[in-house]
NUVEX-539470 format. One record per residue: residue in one letter; x, y, z of N, C-alpha, C in turn. Coordinates in steps of 0.1 Angstrom, whole numbers, plus 5000, padded with zeros to 4 digits. Layout:
AXYZXYZXYZ;...
//
This chain:
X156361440175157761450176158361510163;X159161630161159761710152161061630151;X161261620134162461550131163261620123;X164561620124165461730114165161670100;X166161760089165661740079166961600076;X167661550080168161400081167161310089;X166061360094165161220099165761190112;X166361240120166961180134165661100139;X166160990144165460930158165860960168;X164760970178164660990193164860890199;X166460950206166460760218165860870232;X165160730236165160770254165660730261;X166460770269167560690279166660670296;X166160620299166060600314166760560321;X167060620335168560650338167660620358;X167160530364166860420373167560520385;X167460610396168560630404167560600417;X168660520427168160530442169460580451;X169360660460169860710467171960710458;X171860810453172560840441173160980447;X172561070457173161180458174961180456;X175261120457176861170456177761160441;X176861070435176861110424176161110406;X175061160412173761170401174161310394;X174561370398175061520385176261460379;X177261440381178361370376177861260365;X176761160370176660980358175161110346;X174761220353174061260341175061370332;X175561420328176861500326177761390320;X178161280324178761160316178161110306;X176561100309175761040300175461150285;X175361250292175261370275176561370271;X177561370277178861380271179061260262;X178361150263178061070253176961050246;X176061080247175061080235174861220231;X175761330229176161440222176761380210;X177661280216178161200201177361180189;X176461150192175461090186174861140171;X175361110156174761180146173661140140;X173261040144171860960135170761000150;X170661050162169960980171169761170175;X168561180182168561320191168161230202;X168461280215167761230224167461320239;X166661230249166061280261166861170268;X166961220285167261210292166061190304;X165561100309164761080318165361040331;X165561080343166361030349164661050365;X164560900366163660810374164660800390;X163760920400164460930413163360800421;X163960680426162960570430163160580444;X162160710449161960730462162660860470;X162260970474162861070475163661070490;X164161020492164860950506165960990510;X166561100500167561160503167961300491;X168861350486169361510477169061430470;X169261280461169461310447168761360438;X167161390441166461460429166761590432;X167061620441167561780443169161840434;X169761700437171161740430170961690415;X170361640407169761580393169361710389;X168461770396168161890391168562010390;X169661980396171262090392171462090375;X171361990370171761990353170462040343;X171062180342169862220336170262200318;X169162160315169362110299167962100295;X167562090285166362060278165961920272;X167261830276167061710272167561630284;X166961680295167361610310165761640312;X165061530318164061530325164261470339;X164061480352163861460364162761430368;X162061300370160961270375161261190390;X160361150397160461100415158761100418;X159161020430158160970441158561010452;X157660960463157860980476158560860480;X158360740478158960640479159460510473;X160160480480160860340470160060240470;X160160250452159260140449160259980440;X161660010439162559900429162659950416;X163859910416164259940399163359910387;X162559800386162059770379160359880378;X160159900391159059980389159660120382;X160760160386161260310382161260280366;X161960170362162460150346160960190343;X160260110344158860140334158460270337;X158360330347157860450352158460530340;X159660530340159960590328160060580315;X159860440311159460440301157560500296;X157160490303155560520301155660650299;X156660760301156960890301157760910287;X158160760281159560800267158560820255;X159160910249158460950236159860920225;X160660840228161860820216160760660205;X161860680196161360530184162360430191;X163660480198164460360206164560350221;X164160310226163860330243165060260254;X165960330260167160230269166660290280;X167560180288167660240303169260180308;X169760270317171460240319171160270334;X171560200345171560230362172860310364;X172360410369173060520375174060490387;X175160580387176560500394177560470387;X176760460375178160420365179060370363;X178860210375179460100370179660090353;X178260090350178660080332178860170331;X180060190320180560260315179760320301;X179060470300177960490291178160500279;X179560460273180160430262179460360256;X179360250263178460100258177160080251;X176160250253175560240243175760290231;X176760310229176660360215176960210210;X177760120218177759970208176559930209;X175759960220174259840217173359920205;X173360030207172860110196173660050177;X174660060181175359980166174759820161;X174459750171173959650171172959620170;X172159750170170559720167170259730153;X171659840152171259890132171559760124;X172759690129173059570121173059470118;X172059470131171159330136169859330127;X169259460129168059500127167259430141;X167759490150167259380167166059450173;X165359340177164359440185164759480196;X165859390202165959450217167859400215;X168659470224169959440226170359480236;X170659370250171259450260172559390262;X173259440270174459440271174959360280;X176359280273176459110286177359140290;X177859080302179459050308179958950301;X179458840293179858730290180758770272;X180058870271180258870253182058860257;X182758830243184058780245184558960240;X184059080240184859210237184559270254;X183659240259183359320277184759280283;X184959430287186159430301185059450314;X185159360320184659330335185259330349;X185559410354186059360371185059360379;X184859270382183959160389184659090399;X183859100415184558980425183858840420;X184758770430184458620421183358600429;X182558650442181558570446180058620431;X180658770433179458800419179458680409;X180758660406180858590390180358470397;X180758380404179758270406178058230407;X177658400415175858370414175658430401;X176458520392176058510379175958420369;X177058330373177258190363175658150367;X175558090383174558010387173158050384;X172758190385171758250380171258260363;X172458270356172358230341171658100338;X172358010343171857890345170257840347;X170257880358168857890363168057920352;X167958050348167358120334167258060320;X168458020320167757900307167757780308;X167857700320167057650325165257640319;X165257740328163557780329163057860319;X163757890312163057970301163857960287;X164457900284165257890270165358010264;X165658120271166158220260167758160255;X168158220243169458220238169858370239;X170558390254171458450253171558410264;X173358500268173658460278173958510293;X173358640292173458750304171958840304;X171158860313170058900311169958990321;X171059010329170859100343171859250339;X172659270333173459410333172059510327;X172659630335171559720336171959820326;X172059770308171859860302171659800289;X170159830283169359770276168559870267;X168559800253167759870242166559830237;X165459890234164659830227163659900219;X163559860208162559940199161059940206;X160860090204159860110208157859990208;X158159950196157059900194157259760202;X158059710206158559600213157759640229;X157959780237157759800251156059780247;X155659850237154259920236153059790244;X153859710231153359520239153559450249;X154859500253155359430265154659470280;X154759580282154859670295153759660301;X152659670295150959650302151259520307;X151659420306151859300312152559260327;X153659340323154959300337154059360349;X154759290357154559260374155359350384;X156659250378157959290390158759390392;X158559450406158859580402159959620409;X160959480413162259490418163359380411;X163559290417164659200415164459140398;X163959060391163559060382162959080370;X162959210370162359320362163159290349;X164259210350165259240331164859050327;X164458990335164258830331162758870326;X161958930333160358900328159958960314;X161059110318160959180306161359090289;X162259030292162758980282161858840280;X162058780288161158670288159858670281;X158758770284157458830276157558870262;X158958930261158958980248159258850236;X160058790244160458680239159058580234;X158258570244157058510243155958560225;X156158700231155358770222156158780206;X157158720204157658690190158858790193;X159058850198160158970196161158870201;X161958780189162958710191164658750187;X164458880184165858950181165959020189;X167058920200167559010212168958960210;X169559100207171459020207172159100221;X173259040219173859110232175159160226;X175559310237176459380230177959390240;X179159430234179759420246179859560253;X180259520264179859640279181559630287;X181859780294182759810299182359820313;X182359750322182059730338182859750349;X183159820358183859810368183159820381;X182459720391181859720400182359770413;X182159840423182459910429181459940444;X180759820441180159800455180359690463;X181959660469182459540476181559560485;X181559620493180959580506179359500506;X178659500498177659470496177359310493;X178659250488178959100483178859000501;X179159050513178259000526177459040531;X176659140526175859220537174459100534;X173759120544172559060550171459110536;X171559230532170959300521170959230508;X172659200504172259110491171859000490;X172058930502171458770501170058760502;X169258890506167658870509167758930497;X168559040489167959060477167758950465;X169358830466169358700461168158630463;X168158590470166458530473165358620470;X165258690468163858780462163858750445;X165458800442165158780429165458600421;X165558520429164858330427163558330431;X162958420439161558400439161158460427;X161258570427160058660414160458560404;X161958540396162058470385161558340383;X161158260393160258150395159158190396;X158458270402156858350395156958390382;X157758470375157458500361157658330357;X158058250356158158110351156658080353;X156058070362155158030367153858120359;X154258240360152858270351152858260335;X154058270332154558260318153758120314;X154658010319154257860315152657810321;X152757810335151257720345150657810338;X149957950337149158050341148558110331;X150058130318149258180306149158310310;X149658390320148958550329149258610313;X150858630305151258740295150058710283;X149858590281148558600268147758710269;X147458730252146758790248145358810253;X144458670261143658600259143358660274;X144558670282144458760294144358880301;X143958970288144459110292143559080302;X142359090305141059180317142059110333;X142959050330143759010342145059080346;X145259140332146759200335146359320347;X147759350360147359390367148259530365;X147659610357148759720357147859820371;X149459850375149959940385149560110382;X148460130388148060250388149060390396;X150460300406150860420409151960430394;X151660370385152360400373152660570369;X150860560371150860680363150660820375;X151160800382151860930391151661060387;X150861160391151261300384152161360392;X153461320390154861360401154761540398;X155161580409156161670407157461700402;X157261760386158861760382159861870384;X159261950389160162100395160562120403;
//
């Protein structure tokens, strides 16, 4: 990796999209319009199509730039499998990922990025709870968020207090350790992540605040979220389970870790 003569770091942004065609040129175009800002950082754009099911890798690939990458499959595999997917593809020293749609508002990394320099953090993602986040949120959300926080340190004592908003930082040497480990390749993909890291000493995780406006009512009764609610109390009770009973993340375990060979995909990116 070539560095200016100020020493820039390379952030990677992985940018998670499923069935996004209507507006995946628009949230990537928002996203350089903000990390153009950027004077300490150069960066790439990785934008992870999780399943080709409909235009959006077609319309993604409208934004022609040299710091947009477009990668995809043939099918849906979960956010969590796309996240890593593209991280195994980041070549930055700071590695994020932000879900596409643009509920968050991509402003928000430049504060989690501010908070990594002042923290010196290994990891910082972004809460609804911090007391500077503007959130509109329905209240059935804000209830399984309360209840689901709960649950989580509960069962895992992290100290913080929001581990689900989908836009998160982490120094690189942090994934290098982490990633060969993880499992889950949908509903709790941001608890295990964190949770491992946590295990593995990476105890500087702060949280930053985030600008939110949710925009998928209809989804708060559909038959979809509540099987996706129950999916993600199961996995998060499996990562508990292998973490604590099982010992799976130890060191002691690699020849068991089960990494995912459609990881490494030789996709078509043109």
């Amino acid at each position: 990796m070539s560095k200016s003569k100020k020493e820039k770091k390379l952030l990677s942004l992985i940018v998670p999209a499923y069935k996004q065609e209507k507006t995946i040129e628009k949230d990537i175009l928002s996203i350089q319009n903000v990390l153009n800002s950027l004077l300490e950082y150069d960066y790439e754009i990785i934008v992870v199509v999780d399943g080709k099911i409909d235009n959006t890798f077609a319309y993604a690939k409208k934004v022609k730039s040299s710091k947009v990458i477009v990668v995809g499959y043939p099918h849906n595999h979960g956010k969590g499998f796309a996240v890593r997917y593209g991280m195994l593809r980041a070549k930055g020293d700071i590695i994020a990922f932000l879900d596409a749609g643009m509920d968050l508002n991509p402003q928000g990394l430049l504060r989690l990025l501010g908070v990594m320099e002042e923290k010196d953090a290994d990891i910082v993602i972004g809460s609804k709870v911090h007391p500077l986040s503007r959130v509109t949120y329905p209240i059935q959300r804000i209830i399984l968020s309360h209840g689901y926080r709960f649950f989580v340190k509960l069962l895992f004592g992290l100290s913080i207090s929001d581990t689900q908003v989908g836009m998160k930082i982490f120094r690189r040497e942090v994934l290098t350790k982490v990633l060969p480990r993880l499992l889950v390749k949908q509903y709790a993909f941001d608890i295990e992540i964190l949770a491992v890291a946590n295990y593995l000493g990476f105890r500087k995780i702060c949280e930053a605040p985030i600008t939110l406006t949710f925009n998928h009512w209809s989804s708060i009764t559909s038959k979809n979220f509540w099987n996706a609610i129950f999916h993600m109390l199961w996995d998060t009770a499996a990562v508990f389970y292998r973490l604590k009973m099982l010992h799976y993340y130890s060191d002691s375990n690699k020849r068991k870790w089960k990494f995912d060979p459609e990881l490494q995909y030789n996709v078509n990116v043109g």
